[in-house]
Every structure is written in structure tokens, then in C-alpha cells.
C-alpha positions as CSV (number, residue, x, y, z in Angstrom):
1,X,42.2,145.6,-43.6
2,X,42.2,142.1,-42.0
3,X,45.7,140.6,-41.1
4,X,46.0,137.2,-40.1
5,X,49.5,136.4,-38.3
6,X,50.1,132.8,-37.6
7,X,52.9,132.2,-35.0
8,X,55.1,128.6,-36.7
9,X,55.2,125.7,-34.3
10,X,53.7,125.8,-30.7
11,X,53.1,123.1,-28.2
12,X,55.1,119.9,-28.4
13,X,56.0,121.0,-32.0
14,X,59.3,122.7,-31.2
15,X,60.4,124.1,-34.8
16,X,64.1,124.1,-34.9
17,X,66.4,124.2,-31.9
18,X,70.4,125.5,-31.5
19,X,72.3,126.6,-28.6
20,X,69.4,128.0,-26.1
21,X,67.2,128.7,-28.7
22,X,63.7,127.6,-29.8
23,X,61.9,128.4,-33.0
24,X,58.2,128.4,-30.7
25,X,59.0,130.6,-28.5
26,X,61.0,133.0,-31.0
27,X,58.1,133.1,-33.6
28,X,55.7,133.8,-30.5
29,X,57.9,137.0,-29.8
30,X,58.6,138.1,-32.7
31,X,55.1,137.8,-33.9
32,X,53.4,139.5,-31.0
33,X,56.0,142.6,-31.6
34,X,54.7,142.5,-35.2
35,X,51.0,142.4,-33.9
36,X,51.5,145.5,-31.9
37,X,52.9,147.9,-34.4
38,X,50.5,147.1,-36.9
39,X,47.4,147.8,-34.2
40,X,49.2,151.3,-33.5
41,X,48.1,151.8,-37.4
42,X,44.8,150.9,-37.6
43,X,45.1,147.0,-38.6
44,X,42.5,144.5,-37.5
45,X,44.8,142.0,-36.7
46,X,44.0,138.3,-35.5
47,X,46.6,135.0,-34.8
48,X,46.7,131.5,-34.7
49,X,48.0,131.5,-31.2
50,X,48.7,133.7,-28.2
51,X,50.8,131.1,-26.0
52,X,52.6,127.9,-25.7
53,X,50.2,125.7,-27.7
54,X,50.0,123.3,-30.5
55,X,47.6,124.6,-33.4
56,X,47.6,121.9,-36.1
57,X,48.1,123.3,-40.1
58,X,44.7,123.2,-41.5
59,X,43.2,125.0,-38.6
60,X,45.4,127.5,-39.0
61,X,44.1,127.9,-42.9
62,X,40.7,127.9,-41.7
63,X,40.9,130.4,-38.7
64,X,42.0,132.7,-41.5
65,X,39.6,131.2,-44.1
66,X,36.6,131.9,-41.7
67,X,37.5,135.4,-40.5
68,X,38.0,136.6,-44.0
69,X,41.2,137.7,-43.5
70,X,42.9,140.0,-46.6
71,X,46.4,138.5,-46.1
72,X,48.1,135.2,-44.0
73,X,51.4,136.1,-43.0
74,X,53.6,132.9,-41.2
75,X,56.3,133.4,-39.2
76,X,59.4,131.6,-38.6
77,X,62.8,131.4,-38.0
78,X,65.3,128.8,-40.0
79,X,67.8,126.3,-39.7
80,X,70.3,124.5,-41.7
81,X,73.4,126.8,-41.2
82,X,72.5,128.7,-44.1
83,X,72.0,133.1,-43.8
84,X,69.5,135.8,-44.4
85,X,65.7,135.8,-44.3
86,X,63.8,134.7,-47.3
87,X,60.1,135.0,-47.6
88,X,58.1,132.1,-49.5
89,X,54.6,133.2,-51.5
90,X,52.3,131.6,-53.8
91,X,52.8,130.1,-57.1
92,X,50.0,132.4,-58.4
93,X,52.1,135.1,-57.1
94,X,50.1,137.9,-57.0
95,X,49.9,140.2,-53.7
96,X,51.4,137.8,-51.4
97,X,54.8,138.0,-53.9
98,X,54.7,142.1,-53.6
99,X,54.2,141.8,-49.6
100,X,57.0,139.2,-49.7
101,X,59.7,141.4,-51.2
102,X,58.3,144.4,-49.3
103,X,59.5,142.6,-45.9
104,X,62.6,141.7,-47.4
105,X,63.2,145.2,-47.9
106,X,62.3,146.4,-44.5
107,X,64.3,143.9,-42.5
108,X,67.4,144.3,-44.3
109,X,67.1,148.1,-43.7
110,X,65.6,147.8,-39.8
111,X,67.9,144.9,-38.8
112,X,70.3,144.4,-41.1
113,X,69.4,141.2,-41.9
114,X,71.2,139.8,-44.7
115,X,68.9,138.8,-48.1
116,X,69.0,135.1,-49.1
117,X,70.4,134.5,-52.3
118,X,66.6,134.3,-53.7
119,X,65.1,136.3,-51.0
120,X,61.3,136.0,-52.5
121,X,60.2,132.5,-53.7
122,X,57.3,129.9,-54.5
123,X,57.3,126.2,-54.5
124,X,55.3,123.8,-55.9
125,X,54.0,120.2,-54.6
126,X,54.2,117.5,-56.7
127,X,50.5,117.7,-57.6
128,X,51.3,121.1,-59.0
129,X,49.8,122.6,-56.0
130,X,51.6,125.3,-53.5
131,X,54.1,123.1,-51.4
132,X,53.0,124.3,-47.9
133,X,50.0,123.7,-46.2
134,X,49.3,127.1,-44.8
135,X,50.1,129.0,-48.2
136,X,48.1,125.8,-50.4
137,X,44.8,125.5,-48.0
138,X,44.0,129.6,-47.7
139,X,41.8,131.4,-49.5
140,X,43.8,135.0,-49.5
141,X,47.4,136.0,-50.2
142,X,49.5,134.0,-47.9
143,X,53.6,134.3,-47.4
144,X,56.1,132.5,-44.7
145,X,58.7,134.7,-43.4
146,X,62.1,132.8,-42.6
147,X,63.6,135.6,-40.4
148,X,67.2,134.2,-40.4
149,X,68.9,130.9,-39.0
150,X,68.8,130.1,-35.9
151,X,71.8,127.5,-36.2
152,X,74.5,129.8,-38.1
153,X,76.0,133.4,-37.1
154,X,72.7,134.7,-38.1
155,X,71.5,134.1,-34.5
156,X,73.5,137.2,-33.4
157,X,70.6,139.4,-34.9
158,X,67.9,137.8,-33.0
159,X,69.3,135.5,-30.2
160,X,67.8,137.6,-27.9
161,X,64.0,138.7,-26.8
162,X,64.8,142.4,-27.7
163,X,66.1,141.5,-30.5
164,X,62.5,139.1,-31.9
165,X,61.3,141.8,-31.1
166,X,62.6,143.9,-33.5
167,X,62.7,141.5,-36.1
168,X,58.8,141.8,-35.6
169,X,58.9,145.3,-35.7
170,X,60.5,145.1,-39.2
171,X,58.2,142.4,-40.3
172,X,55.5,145.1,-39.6
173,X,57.3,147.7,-40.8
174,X,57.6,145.9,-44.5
175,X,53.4,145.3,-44.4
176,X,52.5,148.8,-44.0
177,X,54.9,149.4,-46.4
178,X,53.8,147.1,-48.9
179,X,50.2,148.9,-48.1
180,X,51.1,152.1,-48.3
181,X,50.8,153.0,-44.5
182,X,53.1,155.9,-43.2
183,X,54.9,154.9,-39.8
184,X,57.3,156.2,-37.6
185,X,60.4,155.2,-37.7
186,X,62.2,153.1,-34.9
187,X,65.1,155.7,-33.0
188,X,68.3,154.3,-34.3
189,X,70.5,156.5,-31.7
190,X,70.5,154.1,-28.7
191,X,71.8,151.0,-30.7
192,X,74.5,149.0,-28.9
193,X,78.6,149.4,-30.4
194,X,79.4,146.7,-32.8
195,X,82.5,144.6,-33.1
196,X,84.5,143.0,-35.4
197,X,87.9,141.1,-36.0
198,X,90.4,142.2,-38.7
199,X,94.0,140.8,-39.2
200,X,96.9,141.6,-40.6
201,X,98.2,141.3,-44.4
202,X,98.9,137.2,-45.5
203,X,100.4,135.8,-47.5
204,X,97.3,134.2,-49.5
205,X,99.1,131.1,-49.5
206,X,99.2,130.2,-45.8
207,X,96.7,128.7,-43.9
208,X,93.4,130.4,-45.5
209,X,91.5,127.2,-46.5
210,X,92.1,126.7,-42.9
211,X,90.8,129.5,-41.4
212,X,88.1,129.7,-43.8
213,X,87.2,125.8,-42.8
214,X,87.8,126.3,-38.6
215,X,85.4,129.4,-38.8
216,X,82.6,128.0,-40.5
217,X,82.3,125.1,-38.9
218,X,81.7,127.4,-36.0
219,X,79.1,129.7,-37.1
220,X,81.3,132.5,-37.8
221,X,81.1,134.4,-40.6
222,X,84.3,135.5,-42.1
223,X,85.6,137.0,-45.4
224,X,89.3,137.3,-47.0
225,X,89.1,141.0,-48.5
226,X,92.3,143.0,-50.0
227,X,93.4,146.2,-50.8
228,X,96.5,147.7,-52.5
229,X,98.6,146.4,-49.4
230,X,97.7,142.6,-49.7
231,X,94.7,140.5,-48.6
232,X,93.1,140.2,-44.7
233,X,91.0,139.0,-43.2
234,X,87.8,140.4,-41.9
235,X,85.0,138.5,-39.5
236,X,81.1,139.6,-39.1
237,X,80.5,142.0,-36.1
238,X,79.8,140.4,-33.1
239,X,79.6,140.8,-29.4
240,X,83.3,142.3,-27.8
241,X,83.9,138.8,-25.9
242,X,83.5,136.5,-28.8
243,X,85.4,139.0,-30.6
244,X,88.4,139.3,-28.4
245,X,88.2,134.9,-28.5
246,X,88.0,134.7,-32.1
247,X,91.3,137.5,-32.2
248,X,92.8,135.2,-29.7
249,X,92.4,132.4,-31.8
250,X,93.9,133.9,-34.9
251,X,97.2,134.4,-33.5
252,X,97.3,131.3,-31.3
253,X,96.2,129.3,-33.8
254,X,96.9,130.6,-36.9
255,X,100.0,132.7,-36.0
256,X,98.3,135.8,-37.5
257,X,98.2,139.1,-36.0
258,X,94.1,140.0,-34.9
259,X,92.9,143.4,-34.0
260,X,89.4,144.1,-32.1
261,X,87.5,146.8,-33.9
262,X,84.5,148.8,-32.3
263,X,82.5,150.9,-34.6
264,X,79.3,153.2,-33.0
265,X,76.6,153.3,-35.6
266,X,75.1,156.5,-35.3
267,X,72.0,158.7,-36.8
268,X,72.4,161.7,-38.7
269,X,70.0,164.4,-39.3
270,X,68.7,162.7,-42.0
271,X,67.5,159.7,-40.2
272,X,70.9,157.6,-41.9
273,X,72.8,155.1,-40.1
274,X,76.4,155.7,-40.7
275,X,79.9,154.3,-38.7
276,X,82.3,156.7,-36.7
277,X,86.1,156.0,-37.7
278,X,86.9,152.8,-36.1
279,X,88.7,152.2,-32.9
280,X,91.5,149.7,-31.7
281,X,89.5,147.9,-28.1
């Protein structure tokens, strides 16, 4: 089984850019973390780059083309302040749509990663070709991973190298899936607290367009939820620092009461991720 994994951008072709990060050197990570894992299982796996360099579309295609490679699998990261990974595939479909929704699938369960709205596409050109180059000009089963955006509170999954890294991992992880290769899984019990920001019940009335508005021009996601005591609001985890800010900003702000929450994900026997009961920071 010939894998081809072609790293986006490279070079003077930065990809997107927010806040520290670049899409070059994130794809270059996170691809080399996917290379590894699937050498550990027996793939013969080659890329379109292996550093900082620029490696124009069509040769891309035809590194691929001329190794005979089974499958083409791009990878990128997004922008445009939307969230989730989505995973773009042929108009004929075929394999390249099953692999897509396979590392869907395997990100949202390694990372967490939320699923676009439509997770698994195809797009077509105006001459009723495939759209992009790299899926239109080879000759196998060819997908482009959008692993998140880079430019939203999506970065929080991947704004570090560790964190690519996994993101490759998972990319990996939904290949040998999709052929039928049995892996180990990645030991959940090390995995850092998480925090998030919870209020107290509002009056639904009073300043929630607001909030909703302030929050996401920041990159925050946030969501009014209710139960048989009233509505609240609840943020996205994030680090404890940003979390104790965004608290401080509800009631300064807002003049709404915010709590810090930390929740330990932990492993059971089973190999499940669950939550211990929440605790006040």
C-alpha cells in the first residue's frame, strides 16, 4: 500500500496566518506525525516535502502520479473563523469519499475536533472538473484534510507542536482505519485538566445578544444552555488563564456572576474517556 502525503503550502507560500500561527509549518508537523504512525504499520509512505520549501501544484500531482501511489492525502489547516475539520474528495467519489469520512471519524474521537456541518464534500470547477488542482490532476483517490481553523477558537486544539502532532496521529489513525489496519491506541491517561466558564441564571432578556456578539468577535466559543432553573451561559474549555479572563469579563462587563470550572478527563478500563464531577478553581 502506497501513501502519498502532500504537506499544503511551503516556501514563500505561507497558507493562512493568525496570532503566531502558520499554516506551513503546522501542515509540515502535523503531516510528519501522520507519516510516522502509518510507517509503524507497514505503509510505504512518500511526501511532497520534508522542509521549508515551495513545491508548486502540478508537481505535487505528478510526484504522486509517477510513484504509483494508491491514495493522495493533502493536509491543511483553515481559515475564515469558521469550526471543525472537513475533508474534501472527488466528485467521482469513490475511495477517496470512504477515507474522507473515515478521518473525520477518527479526529473527532482522538482530538475532539468538532465535525463541519458537511464534514465530507466534493466540488466541482466550472468545467465540470474537480475544483482543486491536487485532487483534479491525480491519477488515484485523492482527499484534502482541513484539520480545523486556525483563526477561530478552533486553534486551541492544535496551537501548539504537540498538539499538530496529534492531530497527525488522528489523521493516521482514520487511514488505517479506513483500511482496515489494527493499531494501538494513543494513552488517554496523561491528558492535561480542561477548563471552562459557566455563569449564573439570566434573565434571557438582558444583555445576551451582547455577550453572544463581544465573544465571537473574539474567537470564543460560547453557548446559552438551560435547565429547569433558567438559562446560563456556558463557554468552550480552554486554558485556566483565559478562563479566569473571560470569568472576569462576565462580571465586569456584563454584571453576571462567572464560575471557573476544571474537569480531569480520565480513562476507564474500557479504554473510555469520561469527566470526574467538576470542581470550582
Amino acid at each position: 500500500m502506497k501513501i502519498f502525503l502532500d504537506f499544503g503550502h511551503g516556501g514563500s507560500e505561507t497558507g493562512a496566518v493568525s496570532n503566531g500561527l502558520v499554516e506551513k509549518n503546522m501542515n509540515l508537523t502535523t503531516g510528519l506525525a501522520c507519516r510516522e504512525v502509518l510507517q509503524q504499520y507497514g505503509i510505504d509512505v512518500r511526501s511532497s516535502r520534508t522542509d521549508d520549501r515551495y513545491v508548486g501544484l502540478n508537481e505535487r500531482a505528478n510526484m504522486a502520479n509517477s510513484w504509483g501511489a494508491d491514495y493522495f492525502v493533502s493536509i491543511h489547516y483553515n481559515s475564515g473563523g469558521g469550526d471543525g475539520i472537513e475533508v474534501i474528495h472527488s466528485i467521482y467519489r469513490g475511495k477517496g469519499e470512504t477515507l474522507a469520512k473515515a478521518i473525520v471519524n477518527a479526529v473527532n474521537r482522538d482530538t475532539g475536533q468538532n465535525l463541519r456541518p458537511t464534514p465530507t464534500y466534493s466540488r466541482t470547477g466550472s468545467d465540470g472538473k474537480d475544483y482543486y488542482a491536487v485532487i483534479r490532476e491525480t491519477s488515484m483517490d485523492a482527499i484534502i484534510v482541513e484539520s480545523g481553523f486556525i483563526d477561530s477558537g478552533d486553534r486551541v486544539l492544535f496551537d501548539t507542536p504537540e498538539k499538530q502532532k496529534s492531530m497527525g496521529r488522528a489523521i493516521a489513525h482514520g487511514i488505517l482505519d479506513h483500511l482496515g489496519i489494527s493499531y494501538e491506541e494513543e494513552n488517554n491517561n496523561t491528558v492535561e485538566p480542561q477548563y471552562y466558564v459557566e455563569t449564573s441564571y439570566i434573565n434571557p432578556d438582558v444583555y445576551v445578544n451582547g455577550i453572544l456578539g463581544f465573544f465571537d468577535d473574539n474567537g470564543i466559543k460560547i453557548q446559552i444552555k438551560s435547565d429547569a432553573k433558567g438559562p446560563f451561559i456556558q463557554t468552550m474549555h480552554m486554558d485556566l488563564d483565559r478562563c479566569r479572563l473571560i470569568a472576569y469579563t462576565f462580571t465586569s462587563r456584563f454584571d453576571i456572576m462567572a464560575y471557573v470550572w476544571r474537569e480531569d478527563k480520565i480513562t476507564d478500563q474500557n479504554g473510555n474517556i469520561s469527566y470526574t464531577p467538576r470542581t470550582l478553581v
